[in-house]
C-alpha positions in Angstrom: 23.4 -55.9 -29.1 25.4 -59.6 -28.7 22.2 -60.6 -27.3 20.6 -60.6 -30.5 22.6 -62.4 -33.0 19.7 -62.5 -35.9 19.7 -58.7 -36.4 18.5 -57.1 -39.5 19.3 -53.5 -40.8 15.7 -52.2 -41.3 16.9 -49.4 -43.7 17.3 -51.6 -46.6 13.7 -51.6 -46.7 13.1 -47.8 -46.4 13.5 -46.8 -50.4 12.1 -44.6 -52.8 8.3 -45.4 -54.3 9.1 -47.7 -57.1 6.1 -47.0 -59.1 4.4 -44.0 -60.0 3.0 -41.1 -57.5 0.1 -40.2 -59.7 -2.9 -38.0 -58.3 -1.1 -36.8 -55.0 -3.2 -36.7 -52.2 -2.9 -34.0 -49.4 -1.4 -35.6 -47.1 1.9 -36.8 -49.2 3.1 -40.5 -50.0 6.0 -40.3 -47.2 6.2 -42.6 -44.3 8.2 -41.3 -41.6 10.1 -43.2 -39.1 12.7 -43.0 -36.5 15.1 -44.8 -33.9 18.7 -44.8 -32.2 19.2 -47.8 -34.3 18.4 -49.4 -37.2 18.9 -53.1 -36.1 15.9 -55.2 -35.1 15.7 -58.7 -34.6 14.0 -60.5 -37.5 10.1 -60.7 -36.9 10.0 -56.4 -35.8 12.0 -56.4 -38.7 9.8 -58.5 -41.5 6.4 -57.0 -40.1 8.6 -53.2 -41.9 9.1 -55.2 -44.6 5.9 -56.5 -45.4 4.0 -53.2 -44.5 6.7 -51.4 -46.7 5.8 -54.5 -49.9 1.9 -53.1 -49.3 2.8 -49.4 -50.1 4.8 -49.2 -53.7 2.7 -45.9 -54.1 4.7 -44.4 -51.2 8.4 -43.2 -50.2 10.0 -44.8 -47.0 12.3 -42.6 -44.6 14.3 -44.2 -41.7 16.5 -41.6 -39.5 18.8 -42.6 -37.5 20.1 -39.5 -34.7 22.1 -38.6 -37.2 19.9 -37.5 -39.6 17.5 -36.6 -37.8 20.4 -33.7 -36.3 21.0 -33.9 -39.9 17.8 -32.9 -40.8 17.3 -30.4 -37.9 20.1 -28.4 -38.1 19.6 -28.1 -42.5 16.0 -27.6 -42.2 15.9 -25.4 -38.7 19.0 -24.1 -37.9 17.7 -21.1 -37.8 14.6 -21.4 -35.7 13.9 -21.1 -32.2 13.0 -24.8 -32.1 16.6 -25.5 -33.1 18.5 -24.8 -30.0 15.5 -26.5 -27.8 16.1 -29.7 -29.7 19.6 -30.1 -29.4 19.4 -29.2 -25.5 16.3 -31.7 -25.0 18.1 -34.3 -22.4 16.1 -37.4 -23.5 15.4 -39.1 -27.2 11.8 -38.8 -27.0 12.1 -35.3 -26.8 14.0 -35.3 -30.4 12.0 -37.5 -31.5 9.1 -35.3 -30.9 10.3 -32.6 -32.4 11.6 -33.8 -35.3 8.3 -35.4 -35.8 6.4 -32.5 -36.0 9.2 -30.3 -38.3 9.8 -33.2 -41.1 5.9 -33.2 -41.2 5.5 -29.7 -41.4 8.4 -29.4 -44.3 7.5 -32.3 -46.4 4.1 -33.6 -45.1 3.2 -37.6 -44.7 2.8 -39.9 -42.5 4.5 -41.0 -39.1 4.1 -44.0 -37.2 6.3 -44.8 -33.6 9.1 -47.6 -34.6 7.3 -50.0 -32.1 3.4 -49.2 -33.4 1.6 -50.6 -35.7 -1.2 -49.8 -38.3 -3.5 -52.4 -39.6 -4.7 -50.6 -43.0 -3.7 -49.7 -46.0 -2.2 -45.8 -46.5 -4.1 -46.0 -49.9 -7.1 -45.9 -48.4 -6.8 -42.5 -46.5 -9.3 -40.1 -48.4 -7.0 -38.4 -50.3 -9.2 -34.7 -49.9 -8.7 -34.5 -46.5 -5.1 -32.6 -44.9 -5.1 -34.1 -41.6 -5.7 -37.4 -39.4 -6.7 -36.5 -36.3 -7.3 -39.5 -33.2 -7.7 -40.2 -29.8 -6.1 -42.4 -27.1 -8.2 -43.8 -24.6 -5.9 -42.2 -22.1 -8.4 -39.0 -20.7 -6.6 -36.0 -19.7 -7.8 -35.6 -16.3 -5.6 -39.0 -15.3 -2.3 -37.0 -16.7 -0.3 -35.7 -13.7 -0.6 -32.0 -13.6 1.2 -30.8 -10.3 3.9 -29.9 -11.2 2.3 -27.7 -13.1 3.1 -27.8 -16.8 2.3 -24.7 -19.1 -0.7 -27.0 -21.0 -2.4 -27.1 -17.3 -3.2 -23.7 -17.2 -4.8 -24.0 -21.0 -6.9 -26.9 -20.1 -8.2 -26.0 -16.8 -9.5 -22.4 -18.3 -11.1 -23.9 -21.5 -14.4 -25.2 -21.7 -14.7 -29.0 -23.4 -14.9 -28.3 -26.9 -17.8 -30.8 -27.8 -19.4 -29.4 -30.6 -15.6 -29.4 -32.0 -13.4 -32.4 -31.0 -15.2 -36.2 -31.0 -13.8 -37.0 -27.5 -12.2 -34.0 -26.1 -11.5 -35.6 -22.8 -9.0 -37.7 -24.4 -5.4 -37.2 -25.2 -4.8 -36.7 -29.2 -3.1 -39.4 -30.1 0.6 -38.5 -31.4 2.3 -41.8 -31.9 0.2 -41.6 -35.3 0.4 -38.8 -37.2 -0.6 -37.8 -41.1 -0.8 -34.0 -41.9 -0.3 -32.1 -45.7 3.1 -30.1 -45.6 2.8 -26.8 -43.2 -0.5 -27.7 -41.8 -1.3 -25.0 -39.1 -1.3 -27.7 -36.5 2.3 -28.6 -36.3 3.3 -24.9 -36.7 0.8 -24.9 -33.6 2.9 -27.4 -31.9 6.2 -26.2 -32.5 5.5 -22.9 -31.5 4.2 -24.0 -28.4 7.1 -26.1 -27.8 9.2 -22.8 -27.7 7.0 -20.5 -25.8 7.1 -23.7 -23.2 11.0 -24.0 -23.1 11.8 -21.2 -20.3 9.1 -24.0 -17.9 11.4 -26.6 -18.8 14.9 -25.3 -19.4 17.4 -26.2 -16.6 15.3 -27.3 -13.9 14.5 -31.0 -12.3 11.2 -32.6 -12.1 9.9 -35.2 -9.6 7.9 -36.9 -12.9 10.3 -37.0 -15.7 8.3 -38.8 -17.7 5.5 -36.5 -17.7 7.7 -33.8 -18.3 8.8 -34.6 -21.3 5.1 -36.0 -22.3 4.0 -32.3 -21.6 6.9 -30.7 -23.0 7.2 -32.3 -26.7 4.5 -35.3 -26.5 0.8 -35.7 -26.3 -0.2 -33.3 -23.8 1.1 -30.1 -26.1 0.3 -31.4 -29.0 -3.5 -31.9 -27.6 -3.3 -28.4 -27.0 -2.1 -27.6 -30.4 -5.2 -29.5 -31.6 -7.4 -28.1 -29.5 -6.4 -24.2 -30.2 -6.6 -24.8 -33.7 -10.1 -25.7 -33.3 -11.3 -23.2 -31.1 -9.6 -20.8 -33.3 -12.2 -22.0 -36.0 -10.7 -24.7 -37.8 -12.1 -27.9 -38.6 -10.5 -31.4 -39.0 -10.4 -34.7 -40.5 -11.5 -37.1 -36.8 -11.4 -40.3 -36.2 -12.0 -42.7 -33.2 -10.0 -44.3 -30.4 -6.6 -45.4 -32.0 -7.8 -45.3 -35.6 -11.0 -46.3 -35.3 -9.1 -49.6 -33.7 -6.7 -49.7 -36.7 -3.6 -48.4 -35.3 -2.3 -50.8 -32.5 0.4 -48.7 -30.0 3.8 -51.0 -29.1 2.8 -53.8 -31.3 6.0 -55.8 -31.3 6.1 -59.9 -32.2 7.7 -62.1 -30.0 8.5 -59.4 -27.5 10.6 -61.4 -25.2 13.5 -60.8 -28.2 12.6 -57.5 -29.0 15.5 -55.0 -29.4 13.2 -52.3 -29.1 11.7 -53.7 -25.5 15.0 -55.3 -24.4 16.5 -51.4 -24.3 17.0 -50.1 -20.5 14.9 -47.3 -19.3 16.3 -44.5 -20.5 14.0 -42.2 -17.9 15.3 -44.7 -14.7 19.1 -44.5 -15.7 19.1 -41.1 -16.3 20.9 -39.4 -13.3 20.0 -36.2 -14.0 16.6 -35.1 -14.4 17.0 -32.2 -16.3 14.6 -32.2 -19.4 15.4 -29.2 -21.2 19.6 -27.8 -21.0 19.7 -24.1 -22.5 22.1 -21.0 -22.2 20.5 -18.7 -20.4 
């Protein structure tokens, strides 16, 4: 971190609503967020600030990997998903999980440390449970083989048109909004567990896409899609927001802590994804 002398600890700005939570929507005032650290150098770190100034109505949550293990182990000790979060090999992974079970417990709204979103949380219609967007990514350019669980859903399922807006797209998962135990995150994290025997102490030539298929977008695209070929209907919107949410928006990026990081998938030496007692 000496390379960035000008840090600022972002949790100061992650505090309690400080006026009052009347009318709760579905989808609860919390604002979920999460990184290794909580040091960023000062233009990341006043675009938090301002967004958090806009939102009064709404509690703020940093976690550190301390509590998020915190937060696991309290929370989902108990649970399959436990043990496949504290062997997942790379951050991402964790970070994806954790996602998903804070969500499903409390309910609210994540966004990726390094994303942003260019409207106001107040104006999500407060009668709808879910938030539910598209990448412009398209499945069929995901690598599939190596032959990841989700491959074998997708390739014997028909497009669900009539269902999902753009169903050849990935469900976008950087940006997430769901009321507390919505049947899509259960959807995810059970998925995540019936997966783990794929993943569990074996190498991969595409790490990367391992752990995207594992705990990222390509399971949670299935989650979306069995919940809405199992009947259920949900709240859509358009490519990234309908254009308001903006993926690795960082300001003056050549002093980005968050970009400045080394590749944690490169100087990993083993490629394990998924460590478990067997």
């Amino acid at each position: 971190m000496s390379n960035f002398p000008e840090l600022i600890d972002i949790r100061s700005f992650y505090t309690p609503a400080s006026i009052s939570k009347e009318n709760p929507p579905l989808i609860p005032r919390n604002f979920f967020q999460t990184y290794k650290t909580s040091l960023f150098d000062q233009q990341h770190a006043e675009w938090m600030r301002v967004y958090r100034s806009k939102h009064p109505e709404f509690d703020f949550h940093f976690h550190g990997d301390q509590e998020m293990d915190d937060f696991m182990l309290e929370n989902w000790g108990k649970h399959p998903i436990y043990p496949i979060y504290k062997g997942a090999q790379f951050g991402p992974s964790k970070a994806d999980i954790w996602r998903y079970c804070i969500l499903y417990k409390y309910g609210g709204i994540y966004l990726d440390i390094d994303s942003a979103l260019l409207f106001n949380l107040n104006s999500i219609p407060a009668d709808i449970a879910e938030m539910i967007s598209f990448e412009e990514n398209e499945l069929k350019n995901f690598s599939w083989h190596e032959g990841w669980p989700s491959a074998i859903f997708f390739m014997n399922r028909e497009l669900p048109c009539d269902k999902i807006f753009t169903p050849k797209n990935i469900a976008l998962q950087w940006f997430l909004a769901f009321r507390a135990e919505h049947p899509i995150l259960k959807g995810v994290i059970d998925l995540i567990v019936e997966h783990a025997h794929f993943y569990a102490n074996r190498k991969f030539e595409n790490v990367l896409h391992a752990v995207v298929s594992f705990t990222g977008p390509i399971v949670y695209t299935q989650a979306v899609w069995q919940y809405v070929l199992d009947g259920g209907n949900v709240s859509q919107f358009g490519h990234d927001v309908n254009g308001l949410a903006v993926f690795k928006n960082i300001p003056n990026q050549e002093e980005s802590v968050y970009l400045n990081e080394p590749n944690h998938y490169e100087l990993q030496k083993s490629k394990f994804v998924l460590v478990l007692d067997t």
